[in-house]
PDB file as gemmi writes it, atoms N, CA and C in Angstrom:
CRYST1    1.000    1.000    1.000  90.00  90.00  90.00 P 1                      
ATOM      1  N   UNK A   1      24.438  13.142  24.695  1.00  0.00           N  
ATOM      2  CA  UNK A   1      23.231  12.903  23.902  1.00  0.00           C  
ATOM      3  C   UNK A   1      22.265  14.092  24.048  1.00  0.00           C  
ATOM      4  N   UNK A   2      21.927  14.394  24.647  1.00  0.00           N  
ATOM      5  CA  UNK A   2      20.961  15.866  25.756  1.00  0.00           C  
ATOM      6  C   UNK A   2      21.541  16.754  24.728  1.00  0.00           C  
ATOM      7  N   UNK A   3      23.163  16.976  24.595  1.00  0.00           N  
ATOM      8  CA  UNK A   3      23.300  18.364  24.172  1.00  0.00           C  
ATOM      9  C   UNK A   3      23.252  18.492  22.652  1.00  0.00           C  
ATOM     10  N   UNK A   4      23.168  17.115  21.814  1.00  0.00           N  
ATOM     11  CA  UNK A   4      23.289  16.951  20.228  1.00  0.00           C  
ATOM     12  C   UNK A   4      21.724  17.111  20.420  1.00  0.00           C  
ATOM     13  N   UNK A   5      20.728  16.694  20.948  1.00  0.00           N  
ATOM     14  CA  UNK A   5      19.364  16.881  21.309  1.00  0.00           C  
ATOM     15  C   UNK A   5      18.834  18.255  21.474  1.00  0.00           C  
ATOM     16  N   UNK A   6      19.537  19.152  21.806  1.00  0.00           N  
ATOM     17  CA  UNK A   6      18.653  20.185  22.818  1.00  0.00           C  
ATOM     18  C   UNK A   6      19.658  21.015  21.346  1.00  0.00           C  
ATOM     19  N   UNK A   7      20.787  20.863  20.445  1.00  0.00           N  
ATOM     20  CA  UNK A   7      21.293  21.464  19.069  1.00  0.00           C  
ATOM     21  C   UNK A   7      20.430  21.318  18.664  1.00  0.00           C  
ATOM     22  N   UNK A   8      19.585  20.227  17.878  1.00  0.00           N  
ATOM     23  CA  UNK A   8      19.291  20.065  17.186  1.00  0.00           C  
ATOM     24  C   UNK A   8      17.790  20.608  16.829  1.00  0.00           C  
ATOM     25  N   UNK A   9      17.057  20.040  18.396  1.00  0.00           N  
ATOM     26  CA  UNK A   9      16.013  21.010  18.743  1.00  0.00           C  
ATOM     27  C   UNK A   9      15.790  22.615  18.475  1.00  0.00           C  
ATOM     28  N   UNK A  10      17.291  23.217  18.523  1.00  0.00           N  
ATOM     29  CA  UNK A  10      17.128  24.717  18.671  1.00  0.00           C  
ATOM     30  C   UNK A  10      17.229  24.847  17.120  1.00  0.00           C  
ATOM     31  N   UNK A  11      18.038  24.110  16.202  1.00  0.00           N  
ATOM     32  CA  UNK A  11      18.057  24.348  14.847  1.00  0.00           C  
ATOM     33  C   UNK A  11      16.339  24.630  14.406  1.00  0.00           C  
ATOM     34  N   UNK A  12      15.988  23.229  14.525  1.00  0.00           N  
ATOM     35  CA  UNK A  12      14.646  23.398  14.224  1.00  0.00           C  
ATOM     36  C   UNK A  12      13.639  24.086  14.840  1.00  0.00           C  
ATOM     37  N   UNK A  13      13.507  24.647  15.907  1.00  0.00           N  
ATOM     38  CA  UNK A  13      13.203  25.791  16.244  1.00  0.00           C  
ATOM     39  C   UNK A  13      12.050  25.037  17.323  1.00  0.00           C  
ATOM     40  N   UNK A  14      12.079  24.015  17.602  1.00  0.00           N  
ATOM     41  CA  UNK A  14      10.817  23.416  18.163  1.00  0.00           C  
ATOM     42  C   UNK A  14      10.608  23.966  19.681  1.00  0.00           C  
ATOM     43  N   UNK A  15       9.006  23.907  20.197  1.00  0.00           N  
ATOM     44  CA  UNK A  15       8.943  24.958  21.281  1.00  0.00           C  
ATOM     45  C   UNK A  15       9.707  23.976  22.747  1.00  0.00           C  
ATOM     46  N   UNK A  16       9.579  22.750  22.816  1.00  0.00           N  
ATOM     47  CA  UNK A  16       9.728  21.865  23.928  1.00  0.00           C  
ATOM     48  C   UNK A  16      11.602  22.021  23.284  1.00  0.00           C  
ATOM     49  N   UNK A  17      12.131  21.727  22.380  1.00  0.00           N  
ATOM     50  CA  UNK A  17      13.559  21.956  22.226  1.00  0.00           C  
ATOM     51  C   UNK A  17      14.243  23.248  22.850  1.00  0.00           C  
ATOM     52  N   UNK A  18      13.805  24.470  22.418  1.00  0.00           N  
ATOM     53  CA  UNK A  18      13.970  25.659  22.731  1.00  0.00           C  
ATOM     54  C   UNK A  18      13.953  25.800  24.090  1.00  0.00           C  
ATOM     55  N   UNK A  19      12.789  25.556  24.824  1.00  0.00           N  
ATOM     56  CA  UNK A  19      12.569  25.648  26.546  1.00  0.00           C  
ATOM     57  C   UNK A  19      13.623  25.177  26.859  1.00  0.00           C  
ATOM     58  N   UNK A  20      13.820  23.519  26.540  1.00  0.00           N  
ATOM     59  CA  UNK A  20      14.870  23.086  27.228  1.00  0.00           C  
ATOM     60  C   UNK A  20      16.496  23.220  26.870  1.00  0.00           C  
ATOM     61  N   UNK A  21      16.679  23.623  25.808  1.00  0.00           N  
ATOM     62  CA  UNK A  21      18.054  24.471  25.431  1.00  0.00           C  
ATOM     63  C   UNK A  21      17.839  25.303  26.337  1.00  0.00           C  
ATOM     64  N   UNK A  22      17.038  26.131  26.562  1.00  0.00           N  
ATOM     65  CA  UNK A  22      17.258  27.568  27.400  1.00  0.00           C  
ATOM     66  C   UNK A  22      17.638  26.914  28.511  1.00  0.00           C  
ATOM     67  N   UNK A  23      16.721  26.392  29.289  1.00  0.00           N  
ATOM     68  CA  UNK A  23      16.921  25.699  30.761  1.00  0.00           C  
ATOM     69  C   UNK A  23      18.344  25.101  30.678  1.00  0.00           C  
ATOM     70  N   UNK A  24      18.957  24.439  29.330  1.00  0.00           N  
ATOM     71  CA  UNK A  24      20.491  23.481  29.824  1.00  0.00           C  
ATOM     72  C   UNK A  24      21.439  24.639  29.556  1.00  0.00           C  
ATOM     73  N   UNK A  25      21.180  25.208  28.728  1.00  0.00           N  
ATOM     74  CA  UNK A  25      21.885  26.281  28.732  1.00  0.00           C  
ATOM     75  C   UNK A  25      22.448  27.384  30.153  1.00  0.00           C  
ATOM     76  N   UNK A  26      21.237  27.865  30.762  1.00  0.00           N  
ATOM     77  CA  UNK A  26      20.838  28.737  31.952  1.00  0.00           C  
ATOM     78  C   UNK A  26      21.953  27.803  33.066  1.00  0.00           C  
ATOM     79  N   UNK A  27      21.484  26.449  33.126  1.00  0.00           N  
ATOM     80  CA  UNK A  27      22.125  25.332  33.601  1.00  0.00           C  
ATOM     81  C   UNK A  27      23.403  25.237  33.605  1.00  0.00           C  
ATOM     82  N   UNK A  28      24.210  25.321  32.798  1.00  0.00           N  
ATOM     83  CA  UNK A  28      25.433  25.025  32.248  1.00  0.00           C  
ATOM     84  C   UNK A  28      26.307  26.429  32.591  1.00  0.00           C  
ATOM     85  N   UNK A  29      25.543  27.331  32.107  1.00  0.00           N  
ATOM     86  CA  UNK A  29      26.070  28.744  32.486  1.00  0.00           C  
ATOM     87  C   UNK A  29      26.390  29.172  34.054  1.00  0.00           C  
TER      88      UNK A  29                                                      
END                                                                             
């Protein structure tokens, strides 16, 4: 759910989406 969330967030470009894509991303990596 988090990661269709933190897609979808980054599509739309939103600033709290983006942070936390970066962070699950950084995370994941």
């Amino acid at each position: 759910m988090d990661f269709s969330y933190d897609e979808i967030s980054e599509v739309c470009g939103i600033d709290t989406g983006l942070v936390k894509s970066r962070l699950y991303s950084a995370r994941q990596n």
